[in-house]
KETORSE-448071 format. One line per 4 residues: their letters; for each residue x, z, y of C-alpha. Coordinates in steps of 0.2 Angstrom, whole numbers, plus 5000, padded with zeros to 4 digits. Layout:
A = X Z Y; ...
end
This chain:
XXXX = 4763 4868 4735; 4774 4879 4740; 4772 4890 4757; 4785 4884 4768
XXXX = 4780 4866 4763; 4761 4870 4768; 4767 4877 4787; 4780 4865 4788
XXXX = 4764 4851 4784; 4753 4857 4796; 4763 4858 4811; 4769 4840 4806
XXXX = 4754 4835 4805; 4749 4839 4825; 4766 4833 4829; 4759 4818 4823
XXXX = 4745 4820 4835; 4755 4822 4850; 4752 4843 4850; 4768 4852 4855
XXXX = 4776 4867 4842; 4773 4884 4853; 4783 4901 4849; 4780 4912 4834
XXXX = 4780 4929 4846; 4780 4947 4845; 4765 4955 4834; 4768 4966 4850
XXXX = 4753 4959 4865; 4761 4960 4881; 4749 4966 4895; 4733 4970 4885
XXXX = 4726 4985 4887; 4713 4986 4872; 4722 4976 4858; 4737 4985 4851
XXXX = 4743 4970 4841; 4743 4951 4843; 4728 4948 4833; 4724 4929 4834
XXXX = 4734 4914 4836; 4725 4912 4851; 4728 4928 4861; 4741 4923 4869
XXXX = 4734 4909 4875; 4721 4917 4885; 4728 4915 4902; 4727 4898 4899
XXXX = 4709 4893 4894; 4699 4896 4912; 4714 4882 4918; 4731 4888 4921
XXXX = 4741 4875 4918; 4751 4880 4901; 4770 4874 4903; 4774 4867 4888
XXXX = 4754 4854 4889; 4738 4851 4886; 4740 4850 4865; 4747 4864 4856
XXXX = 4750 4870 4841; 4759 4885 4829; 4758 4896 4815; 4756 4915 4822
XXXX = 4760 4931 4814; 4746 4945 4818; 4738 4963 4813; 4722 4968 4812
XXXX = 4718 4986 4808; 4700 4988 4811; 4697 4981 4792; 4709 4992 4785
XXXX = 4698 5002 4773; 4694 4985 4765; 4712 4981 4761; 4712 4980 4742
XXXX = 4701 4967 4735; 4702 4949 4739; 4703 4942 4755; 4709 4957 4767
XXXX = 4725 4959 4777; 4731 4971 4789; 4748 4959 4791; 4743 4941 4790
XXXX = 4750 4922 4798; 4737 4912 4807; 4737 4892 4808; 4730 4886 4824
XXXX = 4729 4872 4838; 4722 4870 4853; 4716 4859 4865; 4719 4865 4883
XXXX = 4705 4852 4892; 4713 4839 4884; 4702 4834 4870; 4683 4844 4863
XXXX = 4672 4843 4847; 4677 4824 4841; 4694 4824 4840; 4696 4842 4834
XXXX = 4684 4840 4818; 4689 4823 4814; 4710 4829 4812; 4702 4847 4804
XXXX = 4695 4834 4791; 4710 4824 4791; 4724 4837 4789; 4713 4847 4774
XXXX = 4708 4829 4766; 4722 4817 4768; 4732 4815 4751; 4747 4815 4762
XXXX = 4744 4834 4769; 4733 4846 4759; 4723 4833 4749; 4709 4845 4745
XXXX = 4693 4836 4737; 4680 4832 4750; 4666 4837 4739; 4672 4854 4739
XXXX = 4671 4855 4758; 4657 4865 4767; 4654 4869 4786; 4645 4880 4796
XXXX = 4638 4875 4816; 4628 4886 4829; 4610 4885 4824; 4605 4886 4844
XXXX = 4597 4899 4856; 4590 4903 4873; 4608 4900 4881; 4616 4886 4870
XXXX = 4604 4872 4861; 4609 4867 4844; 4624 4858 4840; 4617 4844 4836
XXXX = 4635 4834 4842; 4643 4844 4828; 4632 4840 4815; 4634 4820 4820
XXXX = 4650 4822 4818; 4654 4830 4804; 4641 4818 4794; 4651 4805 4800
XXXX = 4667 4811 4794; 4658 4816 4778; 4653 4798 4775; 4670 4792 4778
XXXX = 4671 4800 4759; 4657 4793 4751; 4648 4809 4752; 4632 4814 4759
XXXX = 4630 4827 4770; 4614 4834 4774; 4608 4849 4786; 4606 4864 4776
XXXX = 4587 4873 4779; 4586 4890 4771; 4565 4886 4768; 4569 4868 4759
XXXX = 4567 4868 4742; 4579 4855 4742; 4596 4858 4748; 4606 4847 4735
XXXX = 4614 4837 4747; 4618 4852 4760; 4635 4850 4768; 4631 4858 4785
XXXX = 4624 4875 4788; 4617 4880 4806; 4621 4896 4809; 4616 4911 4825
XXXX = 4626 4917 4837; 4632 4933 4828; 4641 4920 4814; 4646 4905 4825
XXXX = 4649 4909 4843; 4667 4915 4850; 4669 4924 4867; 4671 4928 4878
XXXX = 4687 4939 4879; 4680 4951 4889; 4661 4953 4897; 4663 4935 4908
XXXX = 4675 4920 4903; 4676 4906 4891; 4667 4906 4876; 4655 4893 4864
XXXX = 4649 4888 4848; 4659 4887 4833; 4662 4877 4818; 4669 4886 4802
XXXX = 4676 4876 4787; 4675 4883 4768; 4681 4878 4752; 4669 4879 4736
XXXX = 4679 4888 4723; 4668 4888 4710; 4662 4877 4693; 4653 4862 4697
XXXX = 4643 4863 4713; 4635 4877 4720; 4619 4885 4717; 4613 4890 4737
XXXX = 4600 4901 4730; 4614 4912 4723; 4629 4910 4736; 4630 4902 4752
XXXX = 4647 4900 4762; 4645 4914 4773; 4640 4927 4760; 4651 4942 4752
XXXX = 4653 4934 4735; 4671 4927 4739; 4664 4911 4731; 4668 4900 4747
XXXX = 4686 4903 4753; 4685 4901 4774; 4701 4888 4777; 4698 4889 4798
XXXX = 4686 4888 4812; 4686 4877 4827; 4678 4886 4843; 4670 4873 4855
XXXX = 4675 4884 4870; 4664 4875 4883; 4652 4890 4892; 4657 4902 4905
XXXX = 4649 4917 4903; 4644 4927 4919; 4641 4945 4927; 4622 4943 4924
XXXX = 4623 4939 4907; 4620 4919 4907; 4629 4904 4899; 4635 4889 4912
XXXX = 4645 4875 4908; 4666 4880 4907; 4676 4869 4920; 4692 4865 4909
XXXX = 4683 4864 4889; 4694 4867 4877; 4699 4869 4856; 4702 4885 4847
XXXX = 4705 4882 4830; 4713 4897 4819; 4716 4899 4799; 4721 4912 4791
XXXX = 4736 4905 4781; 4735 4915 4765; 4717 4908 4762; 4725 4893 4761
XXXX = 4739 4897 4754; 4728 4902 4739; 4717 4888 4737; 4734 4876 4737
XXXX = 4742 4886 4725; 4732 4892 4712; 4717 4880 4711; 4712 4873 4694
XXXX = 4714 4854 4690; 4695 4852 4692; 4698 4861 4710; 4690 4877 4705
XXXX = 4702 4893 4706; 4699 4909 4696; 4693 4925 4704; 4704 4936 4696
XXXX = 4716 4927 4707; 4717 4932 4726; 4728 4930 4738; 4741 4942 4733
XXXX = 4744 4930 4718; 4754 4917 4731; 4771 4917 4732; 4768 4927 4748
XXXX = 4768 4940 4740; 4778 4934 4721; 4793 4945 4721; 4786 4961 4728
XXXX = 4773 4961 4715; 4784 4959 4702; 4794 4974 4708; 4779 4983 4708
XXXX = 4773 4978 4689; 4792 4985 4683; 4788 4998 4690; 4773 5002 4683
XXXX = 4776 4994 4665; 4784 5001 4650; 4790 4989 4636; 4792 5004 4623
XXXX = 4772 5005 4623; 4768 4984 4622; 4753 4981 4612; 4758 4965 4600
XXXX = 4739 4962 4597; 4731 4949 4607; 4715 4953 4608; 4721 4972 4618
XXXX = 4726 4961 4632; 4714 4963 4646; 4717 4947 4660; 4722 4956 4675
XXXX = 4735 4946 4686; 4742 4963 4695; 4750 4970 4679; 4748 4971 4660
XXXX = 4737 4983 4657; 4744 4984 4637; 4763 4989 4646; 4756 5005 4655
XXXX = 4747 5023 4651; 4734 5017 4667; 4716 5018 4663; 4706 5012 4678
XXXX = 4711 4994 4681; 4701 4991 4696; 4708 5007 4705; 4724 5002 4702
XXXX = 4724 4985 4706; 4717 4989 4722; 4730 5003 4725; 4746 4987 4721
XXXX = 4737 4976 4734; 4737 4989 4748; 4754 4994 4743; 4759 4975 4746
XXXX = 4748 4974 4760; 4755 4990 4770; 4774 4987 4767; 4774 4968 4772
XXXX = 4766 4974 4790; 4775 4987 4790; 4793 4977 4786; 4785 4966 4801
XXXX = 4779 4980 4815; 4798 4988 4813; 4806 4972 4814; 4796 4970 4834
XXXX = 4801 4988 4839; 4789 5000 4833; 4794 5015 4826; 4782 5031 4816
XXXX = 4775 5043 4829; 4758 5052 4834; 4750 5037 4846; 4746 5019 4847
XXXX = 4756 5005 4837; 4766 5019 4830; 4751 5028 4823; 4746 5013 4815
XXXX = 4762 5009 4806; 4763 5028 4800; 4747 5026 4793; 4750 5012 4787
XXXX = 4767 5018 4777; 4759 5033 4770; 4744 5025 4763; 4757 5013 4753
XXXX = 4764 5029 4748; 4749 5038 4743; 4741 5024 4732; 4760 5021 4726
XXXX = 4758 5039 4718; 4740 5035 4709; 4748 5023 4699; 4764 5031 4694
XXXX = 4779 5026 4706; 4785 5044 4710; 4803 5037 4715; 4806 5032 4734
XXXX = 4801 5013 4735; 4797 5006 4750; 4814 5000 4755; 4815 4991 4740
XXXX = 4800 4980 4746; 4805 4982 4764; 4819 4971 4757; 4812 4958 4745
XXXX = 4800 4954 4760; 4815 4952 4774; 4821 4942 4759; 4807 4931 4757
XXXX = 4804 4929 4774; 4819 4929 4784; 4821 4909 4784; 4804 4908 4797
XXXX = 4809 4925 4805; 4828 4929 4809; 4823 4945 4816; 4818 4953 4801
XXXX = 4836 4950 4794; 4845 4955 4810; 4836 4971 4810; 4835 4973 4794
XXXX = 4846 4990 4794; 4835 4995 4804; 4821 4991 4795; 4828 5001 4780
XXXX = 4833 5017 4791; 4816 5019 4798; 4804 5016 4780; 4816 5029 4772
XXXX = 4816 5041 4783; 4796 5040 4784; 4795 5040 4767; 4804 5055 4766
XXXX = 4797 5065 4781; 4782 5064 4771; 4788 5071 4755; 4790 5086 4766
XXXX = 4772 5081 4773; 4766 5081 4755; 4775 5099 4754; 4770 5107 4770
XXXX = 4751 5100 4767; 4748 5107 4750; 4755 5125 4756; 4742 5125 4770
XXXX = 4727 5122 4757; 4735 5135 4747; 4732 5147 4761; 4716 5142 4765
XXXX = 4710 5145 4746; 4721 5160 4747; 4707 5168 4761; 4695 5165 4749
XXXX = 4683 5157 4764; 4672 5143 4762; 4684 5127 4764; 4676 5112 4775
XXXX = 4679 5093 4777; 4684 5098 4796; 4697 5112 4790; 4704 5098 4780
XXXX = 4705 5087 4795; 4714 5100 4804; 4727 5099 4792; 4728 5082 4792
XXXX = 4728 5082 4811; 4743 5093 4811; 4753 5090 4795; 4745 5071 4791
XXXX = 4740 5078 4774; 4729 5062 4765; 4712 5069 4763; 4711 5062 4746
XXXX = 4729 5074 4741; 4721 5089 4750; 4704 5086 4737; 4717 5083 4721
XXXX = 4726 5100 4726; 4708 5111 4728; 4703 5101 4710; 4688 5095 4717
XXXX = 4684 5081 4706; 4666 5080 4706; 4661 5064 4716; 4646 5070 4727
XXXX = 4657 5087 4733; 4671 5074 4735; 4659 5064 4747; 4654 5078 4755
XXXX = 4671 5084 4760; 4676 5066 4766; 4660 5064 4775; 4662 5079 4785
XXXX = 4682 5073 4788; 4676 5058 4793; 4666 5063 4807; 4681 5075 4813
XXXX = 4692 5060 4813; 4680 5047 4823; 4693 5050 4839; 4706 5044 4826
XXXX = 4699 5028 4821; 4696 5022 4839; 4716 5020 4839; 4712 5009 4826
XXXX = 4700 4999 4833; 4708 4994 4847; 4717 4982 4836; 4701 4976 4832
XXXX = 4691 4959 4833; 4688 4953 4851; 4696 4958 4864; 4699 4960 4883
XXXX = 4707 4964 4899; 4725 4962 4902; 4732 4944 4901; 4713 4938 4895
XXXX = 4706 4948 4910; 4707 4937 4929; 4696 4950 4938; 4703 4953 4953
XXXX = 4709 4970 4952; 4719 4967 4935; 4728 4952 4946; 4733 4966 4958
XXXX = 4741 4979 4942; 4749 4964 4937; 4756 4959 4951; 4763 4979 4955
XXXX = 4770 4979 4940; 4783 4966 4945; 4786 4974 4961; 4787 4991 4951
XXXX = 4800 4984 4939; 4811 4978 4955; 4806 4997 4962; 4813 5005 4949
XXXX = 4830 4993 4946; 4833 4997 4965; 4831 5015 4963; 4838 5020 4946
XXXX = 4850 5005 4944; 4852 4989 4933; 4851 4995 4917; 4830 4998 4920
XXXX = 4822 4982 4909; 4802 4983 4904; 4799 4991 4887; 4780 4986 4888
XXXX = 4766 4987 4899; 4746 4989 4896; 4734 4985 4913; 4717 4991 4914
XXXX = 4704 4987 4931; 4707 5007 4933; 4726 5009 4933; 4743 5004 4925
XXXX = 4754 5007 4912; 4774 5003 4911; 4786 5007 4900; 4805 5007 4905
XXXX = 4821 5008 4898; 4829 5025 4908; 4839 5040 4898; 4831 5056 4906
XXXX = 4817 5062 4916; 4813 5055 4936; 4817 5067 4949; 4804 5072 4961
XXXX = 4814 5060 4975; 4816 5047 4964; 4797 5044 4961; 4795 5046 4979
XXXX = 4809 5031 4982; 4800 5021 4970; 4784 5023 4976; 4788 5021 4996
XXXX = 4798 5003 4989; 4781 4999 4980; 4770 5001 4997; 4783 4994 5008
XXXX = 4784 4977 4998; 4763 4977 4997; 4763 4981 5018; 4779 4965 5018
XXXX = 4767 4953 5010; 4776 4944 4998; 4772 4928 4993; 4771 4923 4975
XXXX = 4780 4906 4971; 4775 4899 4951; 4791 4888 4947; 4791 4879 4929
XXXX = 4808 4877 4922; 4817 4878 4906; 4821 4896 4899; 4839 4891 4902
XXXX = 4840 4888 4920; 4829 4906 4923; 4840 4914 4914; 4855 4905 4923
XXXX = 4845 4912 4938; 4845 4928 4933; 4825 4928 4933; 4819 4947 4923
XXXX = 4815 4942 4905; 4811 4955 4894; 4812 4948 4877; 4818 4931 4880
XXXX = 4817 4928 4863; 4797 4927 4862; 4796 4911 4879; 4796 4894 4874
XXXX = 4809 4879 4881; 4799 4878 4897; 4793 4895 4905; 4786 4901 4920
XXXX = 4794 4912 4934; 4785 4921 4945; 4796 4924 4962; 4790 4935 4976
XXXX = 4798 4930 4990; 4797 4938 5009; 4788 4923 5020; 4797 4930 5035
XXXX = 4814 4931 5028; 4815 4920 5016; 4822 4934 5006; 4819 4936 4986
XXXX = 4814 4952 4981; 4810 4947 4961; 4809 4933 4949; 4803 4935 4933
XXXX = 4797 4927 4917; 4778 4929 4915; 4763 4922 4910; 4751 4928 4924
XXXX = 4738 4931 4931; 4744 4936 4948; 4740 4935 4966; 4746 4926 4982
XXXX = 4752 4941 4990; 4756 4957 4989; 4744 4960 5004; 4731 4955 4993
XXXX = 4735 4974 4985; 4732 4984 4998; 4715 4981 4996; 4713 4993 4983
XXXX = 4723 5004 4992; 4740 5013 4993; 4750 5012 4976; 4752 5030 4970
XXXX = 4761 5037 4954; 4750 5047 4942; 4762 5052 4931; 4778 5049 4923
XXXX = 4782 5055 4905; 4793 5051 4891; 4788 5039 4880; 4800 5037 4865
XXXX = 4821 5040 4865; 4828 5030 4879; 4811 5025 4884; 4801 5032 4900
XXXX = 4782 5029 4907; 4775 5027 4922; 4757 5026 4924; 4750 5023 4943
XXXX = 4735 5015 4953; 4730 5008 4966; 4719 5020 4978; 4711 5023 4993
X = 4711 5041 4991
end
């Protein structure tokens, strides 16, 4: 099945089931403070699940781009993306446990959708603690839809000697809880659902679904969000429950594609065998093959999926296998990060994607592609994916411009980084994995280059280097991080004070369109309970008086007390209205405007499109204090940043 039929399936299949088709948006998080990517179907959801009403229902549903980078170093075998799409639905208090595992079942089972074979189904549920008892509701229910196959479905026990009929396994909290987004907020047990990929049936003394084998192929997990977690620590019962279910689509995409006739599917074959990924990899392989050396003796071939090992001079498969799945990997993300705005640099989502590029680049040059590639690929995935996201081939110039010009600033990278090791052997002084951090620091010189240029080639010196390189890069990796795993604050975060920042960064917008002119639109925006972040679209530096302006506009507004008005409309009439929008592109049909109105007056002093959280009045503000600008700073060409607070002091 091919993959635009599977997405095109799944979301008919909650149509079907009265949920409503939400937006495909940016990979870009607007008003998250610790995530520097959309890294779940649900994250943009979040202001939704403590009960803020969402304007297109109660039932949703969509297929989500995200990135992940905290798994980055594991990109290369199997399962791992930085760059991947997520399936997902949700219930917004609307339906809980029932409903949602009965159409999981349905839509993975049905011959009409995915038609999967039952009896290679297994699912995991919270084993129970001293907050939350064991799912017992889960288990019922799942054993009920089990029977409605003719199979048996029995709860697994790890001490049992028999486990033949084991369908359900209960698992802790570290395995099957989600949540909350950040220290309070919903959260609750999960329910994960996996597909046996194996000969015959499995043997649980030898693989289990939530092992490291790869055996069992994770299709989704529904999180029952039903707890409240609070300041202290505890568990009470969430007012509004709701669904979260998310899959990661190339999984599935795997299992759909390349499973055998008796529903097993090979393990040479991953995810980067789908037609995800078909015409990129095939680029790569003519890259790397040479017909004048093809063996004509059978019994040479060696079965490797990534490339015919009897076409090429390359010695270690694995390495280089590994090396053409982080090449496809890093330049799909990358194709996707420049296509929402992000361009190399030194910091943040920027960072990222230079990594990402250089990596590709790197491993490119360990198996032989000394040519400059990555627009090729760049176009082959705009190409493949362009029907599901226009943008890619509206900026596709773009696109092209910016992964050339990487991928030649570092050639010269490559250049200036070897010269700087030759000066340090030059001194004749003992070399470190910190001095080698230094120069990847300044000149972003890959470790791994800087140890081929010294010839160090013995492993444990190798590890010694990279150990002691590690160490000095640790501030490094926390810019990766924050695109990691759970996450809080911002949009996900209803404190109190983070109402406030978001609220001032509507009145700072208005601030600054009033003092600098029209032209001023947001460019991005990161809110933490200790100050906020905005970036602008502005040509040159703020003057002195102009901060000043904008600042005394700020406080004046907060002293006014504004009132905050949320009106539901479609995206039409608030653009009709002139209501601020930054990218309209990423709202649905019916959005929300925020407009802060003067109670007095009657006077409008914004309206914009947002998804909250806010206050009911800018007075509200002044209880943190007087707004004051921190600082103001460049950002990236044509783009200015503001950072400020709200103080007492």
């Amino acid at each position: 099945m091919h993959s635009l039929e599977i997405k095109r399936k799944y979301i008919d299949f909650f149509k079907s089931k009265d949920h409503t088709e939400v937006p495909n948006v940016s990979l870009i998080p607007e008003n998250d403070p610790t995530s520097l990517f959309n890294i779940a179907g649900m994250q943009p959801l979040t202001p939704y699940f403590p009960g803020t009403p969402h304007p297109m229902g109660k039932r949703l549903v969509n297929v989500q781009r995200c990135v992940r980078t905290i798994d980055i170093e594991e990109v290369g075998d199997t399962t791992h993306n930085t760059f991947f799409e997520m399936i997902g639905y949700w219930s917004l208090g609307s339906y809980f446990k029932e409903k949602a595992i009965e159409m999981t079942f349905e839509f993975y089972t049905s011959k009409k959708y995915m038609n999967l074979d039952p009896r290679r189904i297994y699912v995991t549920v919270f084993k129970g603690d001293k907050d939350a008892p064991l799912d017992q509701e889960a288990i019922e229910i799942w054993e009920k839809q089990f029977t409605t196959k003719g199979i048996k479905a029995e709860v697994y026990d790890k001490d049992s000697q028999n486990n033949d009929q084991a369908r359900v396994f209960p698992l802790a909290k570290k395995e099957n809880w989600w949540g909350p987004v950040g220290e309070t907020g919903p959260s609750g047990p999960c329910s994960e659902v996996f597909y046996w990929r194996g000969k015959g049936e499995p043997d649980f003394k030898e693989f289990v679904p939530w092992d490291d084998s790869n055996m069992f192929i994770e299709l989704g997990n529904d999180v029952f969000m039903a707890y409240d977690k609070t300041k202290d620590g505890g568990y009470k019962p969430l007012k509004q429950i709701n669904i979260d279910f998310g899959g990661g689509f190339e999984r599935i995409a795997l299992v759909m594609q390349l499973r055998e006739e008796d529903g097993s599917i090979p393990m040479n074959k991953t995810i980067f065998n789908t037609d995800l990924f078909d015409t990129p990899l095939a680029y790569i392989r003519s890259q790397i093959e040479d017909e004048s050396r093809k063996s004509t003796k059978e019994e040479n071939r060696i079965d490797i999926t990534e490339f015919d090992p009897t076409l090429t001079d390359i010695k270690d498969y694995e390495k280089a296998v590994r090396s053409i799945r982080i090449i496809l990997d890093h330049l799909r993300a990358s194709t996707f990060l420049v296509a929402d705005g992000i361009e190399p640099s030194n910091k943040d989502q920027g960072y990222i994607l230079r990594r990402l590029l250089r990596r590709a680049i790197r491993h490119a040059k360990l198996i032989g592609i000394e040519r400059n590639f990555t627009k090729d690929l760049a176009e082959l995935y705009i190409e493949k994916y362009k029907p599901q996201y226009p943008h890619l081939e509206t900026n596709s110039q773009k696109i092209i411009d910016v992964l050339e010009k990487e991928e030649i600033n570092f050639e010269h990278t490559i250049q200036r980084g070897f010269r700087e090791v030759e000066k340090l052997t030059a001194k004749g002084e003992k070399i470190t994995g910190k001095d080698l951090f230094f120069i990847f620091e300044t000149y972003g010189y890959p470790i791994e280059m800087a140890l081929d240029s010294l010839q160090i080639t013995d492993y444990g010196l190798r590890n010694k280097y990279i150990t002691e390189f590690n160490k000095a890069k640790e501030s490094h990796q926390k810019k990766s991080r924050k695109g990691a795993g759970k996450f809080s604050g911002g949009l996900a975060d209803h404190t109190e004070i983070s109402k406030r920042y978001h609220t001032a960064t509507h009145l700072l917008l208005k601030a600054l369109q009033t003092v600098l002119g029209d032209h001023v639109h947001q460019r991005g925006s990161n809110i933490t309970e200790e100050r906020l972040r905005f970036d602008f679209s502005h040509p040159k530096m703020l003057s002195t008086q102009e901060l000043e302006d904008i600042k005394k506009t700020v406080n004046d507004q907060i002293d006014a007390g504004l009132k905050i008005e949320k009106k539901e409309m479609s995206k039409d009439e608030a653009l009709k209205i002139d209501a601020e929008c930054e990218f309209p592109e990423r709202y649905p049909d019916t959005v929300s405007v925020y407009i802060l109105k003067n109670p007095k007056t009657g006077k409008i002093f914004s309206k914009e499109l947002c998804g909250g959280p806010h206050v009911e009045n800018t007075k509200e503000l002044a209880e943190s204090g007087k707004f004051r600008i921190v600082k103001e700073e460049s950002s990236s060409s044509g783009v200015r940043r503001i950072r400020a607070v709200l103080t007492k002091k």
